[in-house]
N, C-alpha and C positions, 0 to 999 in steps of 0.2 A: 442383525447382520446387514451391512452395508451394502444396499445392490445398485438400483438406479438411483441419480441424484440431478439436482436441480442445478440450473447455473446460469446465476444472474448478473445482469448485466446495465447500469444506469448509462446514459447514453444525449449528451448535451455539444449541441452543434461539433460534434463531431465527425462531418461526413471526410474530411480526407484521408483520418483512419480507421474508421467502425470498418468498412469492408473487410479489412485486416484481421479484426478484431473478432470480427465473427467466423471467417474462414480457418481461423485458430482454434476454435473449438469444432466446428462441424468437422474438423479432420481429425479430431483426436483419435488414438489408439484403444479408447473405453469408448465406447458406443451408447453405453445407457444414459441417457441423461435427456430431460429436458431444457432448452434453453430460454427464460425470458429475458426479452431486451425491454427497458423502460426509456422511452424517448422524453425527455425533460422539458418538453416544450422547445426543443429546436428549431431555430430561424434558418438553418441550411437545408440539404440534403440528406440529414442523418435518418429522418424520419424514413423516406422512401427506401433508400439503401436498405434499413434495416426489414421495411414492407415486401421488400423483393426478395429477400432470404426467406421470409416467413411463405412467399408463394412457391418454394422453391423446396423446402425441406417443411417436414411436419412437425421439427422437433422446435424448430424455433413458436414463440408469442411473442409479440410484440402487444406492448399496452401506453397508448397514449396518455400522457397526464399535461398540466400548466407546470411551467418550470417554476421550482420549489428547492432546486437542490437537490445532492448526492444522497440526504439521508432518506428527504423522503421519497425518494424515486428506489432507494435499494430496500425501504422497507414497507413498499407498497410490493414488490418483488417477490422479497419474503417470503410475504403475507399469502400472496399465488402459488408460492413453492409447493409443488405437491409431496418433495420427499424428503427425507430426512436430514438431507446433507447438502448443503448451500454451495456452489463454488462461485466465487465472485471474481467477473472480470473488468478491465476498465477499459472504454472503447478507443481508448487509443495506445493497447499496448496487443500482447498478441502473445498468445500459451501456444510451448514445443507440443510437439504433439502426442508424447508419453505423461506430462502434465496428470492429466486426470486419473491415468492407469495407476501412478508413482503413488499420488495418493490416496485413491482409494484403498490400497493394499497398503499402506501404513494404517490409514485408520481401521481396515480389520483386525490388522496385527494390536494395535494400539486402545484398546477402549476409554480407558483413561481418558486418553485427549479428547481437550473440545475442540479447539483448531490448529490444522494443520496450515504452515506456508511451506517454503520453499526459497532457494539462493534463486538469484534474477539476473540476465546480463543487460547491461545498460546499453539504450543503443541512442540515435541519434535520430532525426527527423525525417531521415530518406532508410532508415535502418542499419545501420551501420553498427555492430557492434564494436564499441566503447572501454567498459570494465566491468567488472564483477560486484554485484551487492551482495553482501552474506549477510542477512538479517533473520536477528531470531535466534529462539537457544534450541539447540537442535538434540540436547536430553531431556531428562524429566532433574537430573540433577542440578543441572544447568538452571533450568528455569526456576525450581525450588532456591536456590542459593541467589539470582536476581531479588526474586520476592522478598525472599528473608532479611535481605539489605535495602529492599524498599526502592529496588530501583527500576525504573519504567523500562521495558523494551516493548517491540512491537516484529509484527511479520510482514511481510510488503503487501498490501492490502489487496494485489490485485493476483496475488498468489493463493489467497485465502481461501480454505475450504471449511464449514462451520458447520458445525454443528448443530440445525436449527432450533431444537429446543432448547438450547443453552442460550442462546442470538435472543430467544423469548423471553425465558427467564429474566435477565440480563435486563430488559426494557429497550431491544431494538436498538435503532443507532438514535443518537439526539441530534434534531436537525441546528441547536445551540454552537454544533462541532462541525462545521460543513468542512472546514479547511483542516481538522484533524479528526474525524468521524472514528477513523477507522481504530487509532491507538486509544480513544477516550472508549469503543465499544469494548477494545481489545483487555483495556484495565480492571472493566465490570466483568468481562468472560474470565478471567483468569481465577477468579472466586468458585469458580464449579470447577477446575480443574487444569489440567498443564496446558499449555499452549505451545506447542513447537513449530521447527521447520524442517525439513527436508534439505542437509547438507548436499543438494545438487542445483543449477540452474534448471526452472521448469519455467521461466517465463522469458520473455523482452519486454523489459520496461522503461518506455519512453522518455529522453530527457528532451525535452523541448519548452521555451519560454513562456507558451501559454497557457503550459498547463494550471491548474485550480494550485497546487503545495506554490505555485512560483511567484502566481498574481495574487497570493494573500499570504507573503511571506513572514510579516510578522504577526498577523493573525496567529498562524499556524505556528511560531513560537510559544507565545502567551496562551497558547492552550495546551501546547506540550509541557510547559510548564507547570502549567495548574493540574495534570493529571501527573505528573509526577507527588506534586504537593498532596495530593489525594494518597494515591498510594504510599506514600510514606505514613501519610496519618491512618492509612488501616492499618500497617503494619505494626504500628506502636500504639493500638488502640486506641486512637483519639477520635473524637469527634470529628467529621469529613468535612473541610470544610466548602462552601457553596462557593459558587462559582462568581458571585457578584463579591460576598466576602474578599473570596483571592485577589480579583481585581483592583479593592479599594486598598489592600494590602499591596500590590504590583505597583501601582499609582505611589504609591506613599513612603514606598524605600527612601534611601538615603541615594545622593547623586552618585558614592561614589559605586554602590551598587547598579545605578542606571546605567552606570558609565562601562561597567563590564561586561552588562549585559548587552550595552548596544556594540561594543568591540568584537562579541562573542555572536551575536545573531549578523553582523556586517560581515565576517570572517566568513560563516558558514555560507551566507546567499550570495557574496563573490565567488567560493569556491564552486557554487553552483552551476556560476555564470560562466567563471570558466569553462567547465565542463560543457555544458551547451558549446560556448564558442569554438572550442577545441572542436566538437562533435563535427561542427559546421563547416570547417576548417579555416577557420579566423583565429591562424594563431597568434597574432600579434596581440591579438584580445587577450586570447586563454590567458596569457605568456601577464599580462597585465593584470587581471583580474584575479590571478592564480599567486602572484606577487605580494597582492595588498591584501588575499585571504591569509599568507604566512605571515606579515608583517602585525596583524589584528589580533591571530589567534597561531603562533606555532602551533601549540598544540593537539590545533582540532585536524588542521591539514595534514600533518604528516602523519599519525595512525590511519588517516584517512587514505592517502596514498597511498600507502603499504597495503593496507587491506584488498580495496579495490586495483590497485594496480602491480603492485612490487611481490609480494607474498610468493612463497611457493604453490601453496595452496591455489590461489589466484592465477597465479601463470599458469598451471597446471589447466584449470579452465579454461582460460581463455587458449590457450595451444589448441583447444579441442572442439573448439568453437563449433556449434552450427552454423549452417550456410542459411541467412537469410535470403525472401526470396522479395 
């Protein structure tokens, strides 16, 4: 039975949102939990901020390491987690504060699942809520019919609650994936069992230009990719293939293949960019960026809008919006 749980936290020159970030959990409505933060080797003030929490409440640790990256600083975290059930935050986003209660009480309800996430509102760099993410299959039918068809999904990573001996199993995160860690750990957990979300917002998740998905944006393509390619080939029994393989294969396409794909990865990180600019309120940007994301790719922007912004479902959320503070 799920009682206290751990909840970690990787944390890299992030000092003008960890405050946030960690006032987000020390206020939750579930009380049991410990918190480690891992400081990546920050050149700011991430480190202190987070040392002043730690003098101030008993539930936080903080553990200094050399900056290594996301993987290994969440699975040096882990590693320290004293309890069964992981929840992962990232320091510059910020869990409402039913967050931990919501899920916990799913995963009692739920033994099946290895990890729980959760719908996210997007917000903007001074907080501003933005739109709606709904990420993630939020039944067990859902995600089984995904799988079946081989097709990759993922949960917003910083929504994530895991199940740590499955995270073990599994072989941890690989620090190979720094810029998609979460959906390459997320494709090996899915082998021990369903993965869902939590059709509600329990987080704010930060859109701002410096984040790590924006400054390794095609990184974080070509590795989306190739854990797709992965799971398609477990699905159809084949041999998996390695990651240097795929690449020599990515490299080696035909142009007219390069050339959709570059149409298709431009579309998506303009629509990004928009979104940022929008946030900022530079709409002459958004308005621009948001343009040549539909001109690249109709297709990927407009379910895209609808989702996040036009949906019933969507409005419906956002109408009921929390008051960021």
């Amino acid at each position: 039975m799920i009682d206290d749980i751990s909840v970690v936290m990787p944390a890299y020159n992030s000092a003008r949102f960890v405050g946030q970030a960690i006032e987000s959990i020390l206020n939750q409505t579930y009380p049991k939990f410990e918190f480690i933060i891992v400081d990546d080797g920050s050149t700011d003030a991430t480190l202190s901020i987070a040392l002043s929490y730690a003098e101030r409440d008993r539930r936080v640790r903080v553990i200094e390491s050399n900056h290594g990256g996301p993987s290994r600083a969440l699975n040096a975290a882990v590693e320290q987690a004293a309890h069964d059930w992981v929840a992962v935050m990232h320091a510059d986003d910020a869990s409402l504060p039913h967050r931990l209660e919501m899920q916990v009480k799913a995963a009692r309800e739920r033994a099946a699942v290895v990890a729980w996430g959760a719908f996210a509102y997007h917000i903007n760099s001074v907080g501003k809520i933005l739109s709606l993410c709904r990420a993630g299959p939020t039944n067990e039918e859902e995600f089984h019919n995904l799988q079946q068809r081989g097709q990759a999904f993922t949960i917003l990573h910083s929504t994530a609650l895991l199940r740590k001996d499955i995270v073990e199993k599994a072989g941890g995160y690989d620090p190979r994936f720094d810029s998609a860690e979460d959906l390459e750990l997320f494709e090996r957990m899915a082998s021990f069992g369903p993965i869902l979300a939590l059709a509600a917002p329990l987080v704010l998740y930060r859109m701002h230009g410096s984040s790590i998905t924006m400054g390794r944006f095609m990184e974080h393509r070509f590795l989306t990719r190739y854990v797709r390619a992965r799971l398609r080939a477990r699905v159809l029994g084949q041999r998996l293939p390695t990651l240097d393989e795929f690449a020599e294969q990515y490299q080696g396409c035909s142009l007219v293949t390069r050339f959709r794909r570059f149409l298709d990865d431009s579309s998506r990180l303009n629509y990004r960019r928009a979104g940022i600019a929008l946030g900022d309120g530079h709409y002459m940007g958004a308005a621009a960026q948001g343009l040549v994301s539909a001109i690249l790719n109709p297709r990927y922007i407009f379910p895209r809008l609808w989702e996040q912004r036009l949906s019933s479902i969507t409005r419906r959320w956002l109408a009921t919006k929390p008051t960021v503070g």
